[in-house]
Steps between C-alpha positions, in 0.01 A plus 500: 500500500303828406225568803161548343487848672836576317310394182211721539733844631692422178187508276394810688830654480495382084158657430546826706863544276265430184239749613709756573695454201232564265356785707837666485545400193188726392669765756848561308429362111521859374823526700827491233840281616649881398302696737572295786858488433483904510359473823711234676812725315294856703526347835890621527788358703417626806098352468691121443764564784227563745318244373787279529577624866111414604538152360781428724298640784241311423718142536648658751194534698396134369790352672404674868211289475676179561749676688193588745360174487890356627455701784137380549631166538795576691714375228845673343639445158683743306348805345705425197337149436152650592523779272575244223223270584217736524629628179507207345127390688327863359664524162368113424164602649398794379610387142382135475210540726386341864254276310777255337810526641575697850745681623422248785746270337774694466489570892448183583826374312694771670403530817513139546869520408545695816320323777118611492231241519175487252303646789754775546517538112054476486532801734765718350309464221148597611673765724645670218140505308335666797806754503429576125083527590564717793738689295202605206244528763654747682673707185125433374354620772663838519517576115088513480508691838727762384352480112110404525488632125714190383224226554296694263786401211454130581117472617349795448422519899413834689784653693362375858480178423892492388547644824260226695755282278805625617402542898361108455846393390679662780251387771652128352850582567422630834299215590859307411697722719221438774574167512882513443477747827271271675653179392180323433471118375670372182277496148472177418473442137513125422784298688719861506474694842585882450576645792478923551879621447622737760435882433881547422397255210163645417662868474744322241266366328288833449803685351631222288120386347455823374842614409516196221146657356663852502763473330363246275238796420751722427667318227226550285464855637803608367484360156150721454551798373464870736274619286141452593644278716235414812744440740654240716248411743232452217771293282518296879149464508461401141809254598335352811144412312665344160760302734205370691324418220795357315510270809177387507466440127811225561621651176884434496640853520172656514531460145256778301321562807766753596496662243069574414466584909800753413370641147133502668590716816758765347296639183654828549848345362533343133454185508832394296692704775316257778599194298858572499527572860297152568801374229756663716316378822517103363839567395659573789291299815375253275706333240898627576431288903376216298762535285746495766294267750555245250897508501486555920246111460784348295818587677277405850406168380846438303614578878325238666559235192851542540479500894319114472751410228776599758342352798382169291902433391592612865333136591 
């Protein structure tokens, strides 16, 4: 049965779609089907083969996450079978939507198939989220350092107070390594203990959090155009706010939201030229892993079916 609090992030996640929907809406109506097929035909071959090279990076990246949070818990399954299952787990999420359905699941199904306990699971899980925070807070963090103009794009803010920002964010993720280092007590959030990981773990975790975010960045990089374009680190910025904001809005695939945070903060580029990198962008990290997760969930769970049938005539 449906949690009320899954009730009410669905509703939020409905009306924040709807909202952005008609904002956008008012953002691209002059835009022609022609014109944007002109520009998604402009990007060339070697704009969707880099694109196509980030995404894998991208899921690449995805799957160290669990593959850190193995070694976290001192556990060892195959990089094969955890590639496919945080595949599976971050296509289904980031498509569908934490507020319904959860990638949570997915794990759960999987990695109970191989020995791990809930509690094991409840932490892989959490420990994976915290990757994926540290990951944006530090690429965050360094972006407005390096460019304190880009905050003005998204909030109009002076220069030193992107900067404030930026040094804020990395204090965080040194106050994490701090107590990684010093091996202070466990968070405790709820019946879950997290203990620090070791700094081997930590230093993982730093290059794989933000790796995920860069490359995922550079998809739509390369499908924007060179001219006028503002360059990366301002298309990472821009990617870092509207994926945060995507988040928070529950909106399953940071549907519209995306795309106004995108056509608000690069004004110097046409705005049909934005929309079909966005297009390229959902294309290729959204809906081909969904797409794909959804053939990896049926050949898993025809798996197991036909494992009980076999162990059921077996008695």
């Amino acid at each position: 049965m449906m949690k009320r609090s899954d009730v009410a992030w669905t509703l939020i996640g409905v009306s924040a779609v709807l909202l952005s929907g008609y904002l956008l809406y008012h953002e691209v109506r002059n835009i022609s089907l022609a014109e944007l097929t002109d520009s998604l035909h402009a990007i060339g071959a070697g704009g969707w083969l880099l694109a196509a090279i980030s995404t894998l990076g991208a899921y690449v990246a995805l799957a160290w996450y669990d593959r850190i949070a193995m070694a976290h818990l001192g556990k060892k399954i195959s990089w094969w079978f955890i590639t496919l299952c945080s595949f599976t787990t971050y296509a289904l999420a980031h498509n569908i939507g934490a507020s319904v359905f959860s990638g949570a699941l997915v794990r759960y199904r999987a990695y109970r198939s191989k020995g791990l306990t809930p509690q094991e699971i409840g932490i892989l899980i959490v420990f994976c989220s915290l990757t994926f925070t540290l990951g944006t807070l530090f690429a965050g963090g360094v972006v407005l350092i390096l460019k304190p103009q880009l905050l003005e794009r998204i909030a109009h803010g002076a220069g030193w107070v992107s900067i404030a920002i930026g040094t804020g964010l990395l204090v965080l993720i040194a106050l994490y390594v701090f107590g990684a280092w010093r091996q202070l007590p466990a968070w405790r959030l709820g019946k879950w203990h997290i203990e620090y990981p070791r700094l081997p773990i930590v230093a993982r975790q730093l290059l794989a959090g933000p790796l995920e975010l860069l490359c995922a960045a550079a998809i739509i990089y390369f499908a924007l155009p060179a001219e006028n374009n503002p360059g990366y680190l301002t298309i990472l910025g821009v990617f870092l706010a509207s994926f945060s904001l995507a988040l928070l809005s529950h909106a399953p695939g940071g549907l519209g939201v995306l795309e106004l945070t995108f056509l608000a903060a690069l004004p110097e580029l046409p705005k049909v030229d934005v929309l079909a990198a966005l297009i390229v962008f959902r294309g290729f990290y959204l809906l081909l892993p969904f797409a794909l997760a959804m053939l990896i969930v049926l050949a898993f769970e025809h798996g197991q079916w036909r494992m009980r049938r076999s162990d059921s005539e077996c008695r």
